[in-house]
C-alpha positions as CSV (number, residue, x, y, z in Angstrom):
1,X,133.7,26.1,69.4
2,X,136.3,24.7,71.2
3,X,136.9,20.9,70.9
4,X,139.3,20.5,74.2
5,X,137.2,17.9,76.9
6,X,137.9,17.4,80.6
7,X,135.4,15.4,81.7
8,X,133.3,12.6,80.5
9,X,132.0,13.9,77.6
10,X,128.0,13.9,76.8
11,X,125.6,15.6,74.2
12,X,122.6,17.1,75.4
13,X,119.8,17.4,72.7
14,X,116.5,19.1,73.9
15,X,113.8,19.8,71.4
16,X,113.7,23.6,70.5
17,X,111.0,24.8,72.5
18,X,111.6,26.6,76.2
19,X,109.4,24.4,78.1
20,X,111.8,21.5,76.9
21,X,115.2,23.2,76.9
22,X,114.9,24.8,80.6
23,X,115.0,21.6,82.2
24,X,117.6,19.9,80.5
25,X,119.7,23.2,81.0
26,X,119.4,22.9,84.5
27,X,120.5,19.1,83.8
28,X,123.2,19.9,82.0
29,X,124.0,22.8,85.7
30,X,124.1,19.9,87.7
31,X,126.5,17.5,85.5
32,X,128.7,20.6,85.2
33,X,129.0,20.9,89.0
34,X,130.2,16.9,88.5
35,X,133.0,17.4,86.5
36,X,131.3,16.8,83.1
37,X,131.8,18.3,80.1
38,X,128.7,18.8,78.1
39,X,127.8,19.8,74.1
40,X,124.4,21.4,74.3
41,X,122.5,21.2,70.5
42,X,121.1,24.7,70.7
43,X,119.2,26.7,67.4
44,X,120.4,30.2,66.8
45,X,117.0,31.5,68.2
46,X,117.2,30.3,72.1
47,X,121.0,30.1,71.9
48,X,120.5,33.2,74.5
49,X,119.2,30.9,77.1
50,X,122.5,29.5,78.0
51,X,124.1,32.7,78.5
52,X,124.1,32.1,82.3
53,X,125.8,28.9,82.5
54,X,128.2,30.4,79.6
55,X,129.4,33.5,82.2
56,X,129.6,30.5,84.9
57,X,131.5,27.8,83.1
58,X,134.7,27.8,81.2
59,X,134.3,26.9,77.4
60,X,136.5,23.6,78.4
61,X,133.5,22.5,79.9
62,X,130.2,23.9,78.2
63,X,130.0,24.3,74.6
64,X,127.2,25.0,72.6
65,X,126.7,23.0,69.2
66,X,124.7,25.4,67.1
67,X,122.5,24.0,64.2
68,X,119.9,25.1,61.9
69,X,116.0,26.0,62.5
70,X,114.6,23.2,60.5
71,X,112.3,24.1,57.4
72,X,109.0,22.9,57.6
73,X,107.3,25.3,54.9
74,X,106.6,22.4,52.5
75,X,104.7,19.6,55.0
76,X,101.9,19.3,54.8
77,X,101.7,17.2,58.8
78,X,100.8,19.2,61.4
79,X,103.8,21.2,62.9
80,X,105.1,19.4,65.6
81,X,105.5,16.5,63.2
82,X,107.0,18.4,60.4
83,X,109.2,19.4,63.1
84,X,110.5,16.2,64.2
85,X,110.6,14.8,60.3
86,X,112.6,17.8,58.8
87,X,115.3,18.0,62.5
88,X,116.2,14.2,61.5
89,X,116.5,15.1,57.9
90,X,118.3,18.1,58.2
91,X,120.2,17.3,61.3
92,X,120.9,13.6,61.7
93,X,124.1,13.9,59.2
94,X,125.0,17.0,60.7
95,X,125.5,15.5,63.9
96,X,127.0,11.9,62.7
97,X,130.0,13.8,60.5
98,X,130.1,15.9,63.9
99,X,130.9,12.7,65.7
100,X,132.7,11.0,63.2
101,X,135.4,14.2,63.5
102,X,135.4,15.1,67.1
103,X,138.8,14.1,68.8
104,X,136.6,13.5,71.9
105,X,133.2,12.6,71.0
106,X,130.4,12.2,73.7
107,X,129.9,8.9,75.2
108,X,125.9,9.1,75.5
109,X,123.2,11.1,73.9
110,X,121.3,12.6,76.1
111,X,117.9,14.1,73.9
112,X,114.4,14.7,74.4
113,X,111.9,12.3,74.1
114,X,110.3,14.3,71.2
115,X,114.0,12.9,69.5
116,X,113.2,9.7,69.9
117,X,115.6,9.2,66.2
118,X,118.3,9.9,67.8
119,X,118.2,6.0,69.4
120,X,119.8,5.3,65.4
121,X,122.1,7.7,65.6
122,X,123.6,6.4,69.2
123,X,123.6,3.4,67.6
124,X,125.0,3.8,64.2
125,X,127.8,5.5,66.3
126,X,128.0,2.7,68.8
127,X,127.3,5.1,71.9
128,X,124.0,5.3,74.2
129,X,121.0,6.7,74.4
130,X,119.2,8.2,77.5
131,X,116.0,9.6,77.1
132,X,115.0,12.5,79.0
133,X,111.0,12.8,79.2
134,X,110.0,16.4,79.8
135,X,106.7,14.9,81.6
136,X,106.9,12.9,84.0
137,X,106.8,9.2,85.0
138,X,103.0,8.9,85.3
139,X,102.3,10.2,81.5
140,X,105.4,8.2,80.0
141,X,104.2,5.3,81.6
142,X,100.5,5.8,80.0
143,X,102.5,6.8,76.7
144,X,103.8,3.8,76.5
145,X,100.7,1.6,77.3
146,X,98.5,3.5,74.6
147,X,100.9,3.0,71.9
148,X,101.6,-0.3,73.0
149,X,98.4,-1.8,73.6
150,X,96.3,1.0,71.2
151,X,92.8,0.8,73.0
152,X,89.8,2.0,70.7
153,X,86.4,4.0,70.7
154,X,84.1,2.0,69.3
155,X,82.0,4.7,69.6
156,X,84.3,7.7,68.1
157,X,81.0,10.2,67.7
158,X,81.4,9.8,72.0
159,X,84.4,12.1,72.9
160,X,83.7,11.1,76.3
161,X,83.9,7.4,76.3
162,X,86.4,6.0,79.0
163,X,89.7,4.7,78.0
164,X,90.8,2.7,80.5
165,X,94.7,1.6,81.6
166,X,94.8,-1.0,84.1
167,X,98.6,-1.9,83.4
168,X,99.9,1.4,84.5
169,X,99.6,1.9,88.3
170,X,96.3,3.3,90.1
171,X,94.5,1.7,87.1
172,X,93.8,5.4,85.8
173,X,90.8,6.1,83.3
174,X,90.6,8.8,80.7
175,X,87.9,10.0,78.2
176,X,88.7,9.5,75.0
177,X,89.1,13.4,74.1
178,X,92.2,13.4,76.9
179,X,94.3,11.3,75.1
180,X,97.2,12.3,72.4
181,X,95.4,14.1,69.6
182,X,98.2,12.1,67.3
183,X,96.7,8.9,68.6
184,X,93.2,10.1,68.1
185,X,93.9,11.6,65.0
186,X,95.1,8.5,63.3
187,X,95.1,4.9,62.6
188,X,97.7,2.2,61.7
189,X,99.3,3.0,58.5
190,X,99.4,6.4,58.9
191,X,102.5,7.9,58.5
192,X,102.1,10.5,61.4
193,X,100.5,8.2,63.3
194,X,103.1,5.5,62.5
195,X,105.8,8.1,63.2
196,X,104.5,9.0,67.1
197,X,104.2,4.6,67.4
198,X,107.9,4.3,66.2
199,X,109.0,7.2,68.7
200,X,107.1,5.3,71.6
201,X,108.8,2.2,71.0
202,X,112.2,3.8,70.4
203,X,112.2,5.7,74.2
204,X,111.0,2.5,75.8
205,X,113.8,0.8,74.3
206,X,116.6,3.5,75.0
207,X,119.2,2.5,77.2
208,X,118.3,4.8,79.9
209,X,115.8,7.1,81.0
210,X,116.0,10.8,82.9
211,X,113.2,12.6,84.5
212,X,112.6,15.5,86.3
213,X,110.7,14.2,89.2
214,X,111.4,12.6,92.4
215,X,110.4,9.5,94.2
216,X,108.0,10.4,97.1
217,X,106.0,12.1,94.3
218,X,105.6,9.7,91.2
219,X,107.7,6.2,92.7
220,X,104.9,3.9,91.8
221,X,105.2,4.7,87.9
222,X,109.3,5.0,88.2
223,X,109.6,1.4,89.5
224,X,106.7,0.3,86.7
225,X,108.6,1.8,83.8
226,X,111.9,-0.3,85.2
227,X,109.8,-3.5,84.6
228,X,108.6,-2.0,80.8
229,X,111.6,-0.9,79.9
230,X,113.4,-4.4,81.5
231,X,116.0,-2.4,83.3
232,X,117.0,-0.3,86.3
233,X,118.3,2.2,84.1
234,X,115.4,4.7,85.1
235,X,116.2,7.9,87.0
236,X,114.2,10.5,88.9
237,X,116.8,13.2,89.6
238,X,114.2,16.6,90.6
239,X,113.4,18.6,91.3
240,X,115.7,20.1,88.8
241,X,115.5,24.0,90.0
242,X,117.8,26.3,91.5
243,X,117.6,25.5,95.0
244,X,117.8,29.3,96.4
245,X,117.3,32.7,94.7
246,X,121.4,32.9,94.9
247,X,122.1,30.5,92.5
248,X,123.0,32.0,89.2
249,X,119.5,32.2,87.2
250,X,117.1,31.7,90.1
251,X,115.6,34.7,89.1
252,X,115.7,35.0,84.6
253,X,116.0,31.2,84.4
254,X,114.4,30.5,80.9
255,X,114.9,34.2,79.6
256,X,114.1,37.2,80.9
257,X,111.2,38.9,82.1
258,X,108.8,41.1,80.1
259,X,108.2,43.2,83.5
260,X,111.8,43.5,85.2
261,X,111.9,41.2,88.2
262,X,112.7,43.6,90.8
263,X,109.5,45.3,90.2
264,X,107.7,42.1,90.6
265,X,109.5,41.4,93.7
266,X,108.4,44.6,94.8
267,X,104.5,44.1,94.1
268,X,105.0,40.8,96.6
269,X,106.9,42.3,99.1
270,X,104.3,44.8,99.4
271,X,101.8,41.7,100.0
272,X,100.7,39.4,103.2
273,X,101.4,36.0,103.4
274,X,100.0,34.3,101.2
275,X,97.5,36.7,99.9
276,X,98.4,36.2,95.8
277,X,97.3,33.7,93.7
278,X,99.7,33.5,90.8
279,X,98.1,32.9,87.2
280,X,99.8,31.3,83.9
281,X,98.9,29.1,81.4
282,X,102.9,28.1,80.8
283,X,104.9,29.6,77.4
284,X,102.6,27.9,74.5
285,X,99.1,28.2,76.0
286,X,96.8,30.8,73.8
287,X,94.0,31.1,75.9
288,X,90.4,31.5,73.7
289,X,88.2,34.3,73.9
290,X,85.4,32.5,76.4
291,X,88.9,31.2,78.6
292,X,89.8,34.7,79.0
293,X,86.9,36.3,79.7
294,X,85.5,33.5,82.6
295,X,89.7,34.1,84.1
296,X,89.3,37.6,84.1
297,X,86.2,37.7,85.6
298,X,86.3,35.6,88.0
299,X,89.8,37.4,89.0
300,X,87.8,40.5,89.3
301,X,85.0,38.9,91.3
302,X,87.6,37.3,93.8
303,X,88.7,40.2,95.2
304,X,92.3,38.5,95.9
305,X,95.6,39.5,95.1
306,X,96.9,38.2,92.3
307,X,99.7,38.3,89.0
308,X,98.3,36.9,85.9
309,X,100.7,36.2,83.3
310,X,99.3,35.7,79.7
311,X,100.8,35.1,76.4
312,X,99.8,37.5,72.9
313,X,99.6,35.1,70.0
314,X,102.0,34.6,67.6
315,X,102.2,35.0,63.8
316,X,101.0,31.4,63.4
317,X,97.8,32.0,66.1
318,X,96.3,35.4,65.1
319,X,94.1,34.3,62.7
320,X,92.6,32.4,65.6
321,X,90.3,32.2,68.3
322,X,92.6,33.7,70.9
323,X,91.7,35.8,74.0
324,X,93.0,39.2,75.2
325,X,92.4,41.2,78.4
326,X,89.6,43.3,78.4
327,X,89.9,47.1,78.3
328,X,90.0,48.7,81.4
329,X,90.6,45.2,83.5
330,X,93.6,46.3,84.2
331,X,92.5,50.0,85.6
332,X,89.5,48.0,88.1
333,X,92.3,45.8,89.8
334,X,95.4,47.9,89.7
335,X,95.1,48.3,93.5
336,X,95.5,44.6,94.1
337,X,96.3,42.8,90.6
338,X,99.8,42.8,88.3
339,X,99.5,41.8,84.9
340,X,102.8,40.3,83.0
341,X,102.4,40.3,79.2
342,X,104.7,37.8,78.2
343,X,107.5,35.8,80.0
344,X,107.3,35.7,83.6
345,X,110.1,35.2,86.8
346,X,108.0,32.2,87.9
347,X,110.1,30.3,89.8
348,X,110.8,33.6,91.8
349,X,106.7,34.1,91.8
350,X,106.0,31.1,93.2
351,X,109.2,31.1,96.0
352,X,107.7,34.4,97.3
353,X,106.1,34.3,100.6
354,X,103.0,36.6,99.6
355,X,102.2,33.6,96.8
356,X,99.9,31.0,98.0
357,X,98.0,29.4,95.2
358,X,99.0,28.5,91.6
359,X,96.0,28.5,88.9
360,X,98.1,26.6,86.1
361,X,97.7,24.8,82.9
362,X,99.5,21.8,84.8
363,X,102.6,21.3,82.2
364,X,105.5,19.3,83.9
365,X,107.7,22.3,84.7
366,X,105.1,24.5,85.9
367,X,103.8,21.5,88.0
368,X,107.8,21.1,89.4
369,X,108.0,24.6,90.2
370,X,104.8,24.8,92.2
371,X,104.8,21.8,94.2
372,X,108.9,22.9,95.3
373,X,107.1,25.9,96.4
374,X,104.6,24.5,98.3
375,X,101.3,26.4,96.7
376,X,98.2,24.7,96.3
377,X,97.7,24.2,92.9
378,X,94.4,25.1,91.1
379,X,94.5,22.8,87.5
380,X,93.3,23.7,84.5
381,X,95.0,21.4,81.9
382,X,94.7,22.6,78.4
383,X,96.4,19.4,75.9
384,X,98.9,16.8,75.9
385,X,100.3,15.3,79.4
386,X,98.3,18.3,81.2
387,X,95.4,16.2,82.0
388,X,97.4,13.4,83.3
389,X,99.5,15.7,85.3
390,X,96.2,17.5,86.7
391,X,95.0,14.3,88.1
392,X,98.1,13.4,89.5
393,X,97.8,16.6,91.6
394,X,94.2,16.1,92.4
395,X,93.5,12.7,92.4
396,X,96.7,11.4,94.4
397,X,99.1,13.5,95.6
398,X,96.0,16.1,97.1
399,X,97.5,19.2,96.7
400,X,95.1,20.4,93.3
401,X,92.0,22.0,93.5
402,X,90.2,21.0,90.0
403,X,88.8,23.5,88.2
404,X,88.7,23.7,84.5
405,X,89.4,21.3,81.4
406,X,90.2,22.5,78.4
407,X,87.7,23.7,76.1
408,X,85.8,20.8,77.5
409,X,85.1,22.1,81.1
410,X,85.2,25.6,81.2
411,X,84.4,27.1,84.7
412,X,81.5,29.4,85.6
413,X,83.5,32.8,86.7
414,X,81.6,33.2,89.6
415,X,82.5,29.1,90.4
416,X,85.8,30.1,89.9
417,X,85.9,33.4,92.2
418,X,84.7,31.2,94.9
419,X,87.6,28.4,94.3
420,X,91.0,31.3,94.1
421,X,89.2,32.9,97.1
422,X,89.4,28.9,98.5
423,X,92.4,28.6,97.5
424,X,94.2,30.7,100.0
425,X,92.4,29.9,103.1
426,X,95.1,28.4,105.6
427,X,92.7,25.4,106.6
428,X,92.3,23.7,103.3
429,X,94.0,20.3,103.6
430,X,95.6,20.6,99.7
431,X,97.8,23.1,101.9
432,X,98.9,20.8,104.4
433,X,99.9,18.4,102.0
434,X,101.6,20.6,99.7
435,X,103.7,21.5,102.1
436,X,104.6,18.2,103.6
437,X,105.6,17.4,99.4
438,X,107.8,20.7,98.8
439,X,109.8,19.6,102.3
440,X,109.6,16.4,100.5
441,X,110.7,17.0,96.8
442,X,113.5,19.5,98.5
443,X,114.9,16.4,100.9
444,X,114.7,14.3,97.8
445,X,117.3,16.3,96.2
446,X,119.7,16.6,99.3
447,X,120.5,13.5,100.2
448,X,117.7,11.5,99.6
449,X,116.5,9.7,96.5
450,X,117.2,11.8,93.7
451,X,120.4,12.3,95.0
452,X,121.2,8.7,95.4
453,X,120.1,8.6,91.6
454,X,121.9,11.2,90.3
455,X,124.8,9.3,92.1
456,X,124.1,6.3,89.9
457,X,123.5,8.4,86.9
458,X,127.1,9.8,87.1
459,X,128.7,6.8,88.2
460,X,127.1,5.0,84.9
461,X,128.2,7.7,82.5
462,X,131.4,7.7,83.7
463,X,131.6,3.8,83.3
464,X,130.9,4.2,79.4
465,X,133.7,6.6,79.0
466,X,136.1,4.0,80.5
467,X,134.5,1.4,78.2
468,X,135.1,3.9,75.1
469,X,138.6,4.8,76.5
470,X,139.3,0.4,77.3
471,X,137.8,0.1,73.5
């Protein structure tokens, strides 16, 4: 790797999972096209998915910082905590000697909110932290008002009991199953639970704070998590996406398909205007045996077009309750269905003219993706932010249709039909206003807010490398 810097210098640290690495790539696109130069914390195993800002930036610019897959074979926590325990063990002195012997160290730590450890390392160092939340205002702002205030169930045999948050704008109320499984799962003075309270207080005390989002769209929670974190420090810079098919990895962004694009393109093109519904439950969702079968016959029923992507399961999942496509489905609706096994183009998908609805699992980046393209969005939130996102899209933005939760809420498939077949109609006002939010999240980026705050972003990296050069 080579150590010579031209630019204000920063490290960006996502946690190792696609979902959280695309967007800060396509943060780290956009402070390349500013003159930065950026170290991107990458494991061997997605290392691949910068290979399109490698063949687009020199390595005086870009370079990758490539560090070990941490072991987790001996916790006993569940994974995504053994995860974050053994990446600080194993990689917290990596990084500081890394620092320590750099002739031109970063000036900030830029890391996912999952990192929340690295806030010691920043300091230990003397640099600063941003954090960069790969959900969006509305669920960091509820984050940080569970762990802060920790409401209870008095009645924990009722999953449904209301939690209510009447600090965070809209005053929004939850059941009690909706909210973090580590909260749920836990209770003070246990370690895990412990851990994810130490990680909330350590990104609401960061020095800044990035998100993917934009303020038309979520600027009610953006200006409340200035006044909890007690700074302005807060930016909404999105929609972070390739703003037109031309721009290097419009098309493969987060790896490439399992179905090669142009063929995909092809299906569409052969498609009216907004005749498709697209279908995909994001890169981690397993969908269960009853999930699949009510999706795939309700697809059937429909009668639209449609692509469903789905996910197989993985070494971890197979002993479990996991869906497949049903033999012959794919035979019955090859005349007006395409189904993707594996990744999918979906940022192309969704761009297409033929695509007018999104039935989506409701994770942050899908939810980007599809409101930029203007589709109405049919929510089916499976864990984690997803319900908060989903109501965001229903309840007050009014582009979502609502039609599943989880295990919870499972549709009926003939329900369903009736609700994709709704979902394209022309006349539906979730359409209008989806529109009037992509023209919105687009202006946004091109001169409008996020632009200004990427402005200010810039500007106040910049001013910690003339402190560090001054110092």
């Amino acid at each position: 790797m080579s150590s010579t810097v031209t630019g204000t210098h920063v490290l960006v640290y996502p946690y190792p999972a696609p979902g959280h690495i695309i967007p800060l790539l396509d943060l780290t696109r956009i402070l390349l096209t500013r003159g930065f130069t950026v170290t991107f914390i990458v494991t061997s195993k997605h290392l691949s998915l910068l290979q399109p800002l490698f063949s687009t930036y020199p390595p005086s610019s870009l370079q990758s910082l490539v560090l070990s897959v941490p072991d987790t074979t001996v916790s006993k926590s569940v994974r995504l905590v053994a995860i974050i325990r053994a990446t600080r063990e194993q990689h917290y002195p990596v990084l500081f000697h890394w620092f320590k012997s750099h002739p031109s160290p970063p000036v900030a730590i830029i890391s996912d909110s999952l990192f929340s450890w690295t806030n010691d390392l920043a300091s230990e160092i003397g640099i600063q932290r941003l954090v960069f939340s790969p959900s969006g205002a509305v669920f960091r702002s509820l984050s940080f008002s569970l762990w802060s205030n920790l409401p209870r169930n008095n009645n924990p045999d009722d999953v449904y009991t209301p939690i209510s948050f009447p600090k965070v704008p809209n005053s929004p109320v939850y059941p009690w199953w909706q909210l973090s499984f580590m909260y749920r799962s836990g209770k003070g003075g246990d370690p895990d639970w412990e851990l994810f309270r130490s990680m909330s207080m350590a990104n609401r005390a960061s020095w800044g704070a990035v998100f993917n989002s934009f303020a038309a769209m979520e600027g009610a929670y953006l200006e409340h998590l200035k006044e909890v974190m007690g700074h302005n420090r807060v930016w909404a810079v999105g929609p972070l996406l390739p703003l037109d098919d031309d721009v290097v990895g419009a098309s493969d962004r987060g790896g490439p398909s399992s179905l090669p694009s142009n063929e995909v393109t092809s299906w569409l093109d052969a498609r009216e205007f907004r005749s498709a519904v697209f279908v995909c439950f994001g890169s981690r969702t397993i969908l269960t045996r009853s999930q699949m079968e009510v999706l795939s016959d309700s697809l059937e029923q429909s009668g639209v077009q449609f692509i469903l992507s789905v996910r197989g399961p993985n070494e971890r999942q197979a002993g479990n309750d996991h869906g497949e496509i049903q033999d012959g489905f794919g035979d019955r609706v090859a005349d007006r269905g395409l189904v993707i096994k594996g990744w999918a183009p979906q940022v192309a998908i969704l761009r297409h003219r033929a695509v007018g609805a999104f039935l989506t699992h409701c994770g942050w980046n899908s939810l980007i993706e599809g409101l930029t393209a203007g589709t109405v969005m049919l929510t089916w939130p499976m864990r984690a932010d997803q319900f908060t996102n989903a109501k965001l899209l229903v309840d007050h933005l009014g582009v979502g249709i609502r039609v599943g939760e989880g295990t919870e809420i499972v549709p009926e498939s003939n329900e369903l039909a009736r609700l994709l077949v709704e979902s394209l109609k022309e006349d539906r006002p979730e359409r209008i206003q989806a529109k009037n939010l992509s023209e919105a999240a687009l202006s946004a980026v091109i001169g409008g807010s996020s632009g200004n705050d990427l402005d200010e972003l810039v500007k106040r990296l910049s001013e910690l490398e003339k402190r560090t050069t001054l110092a």
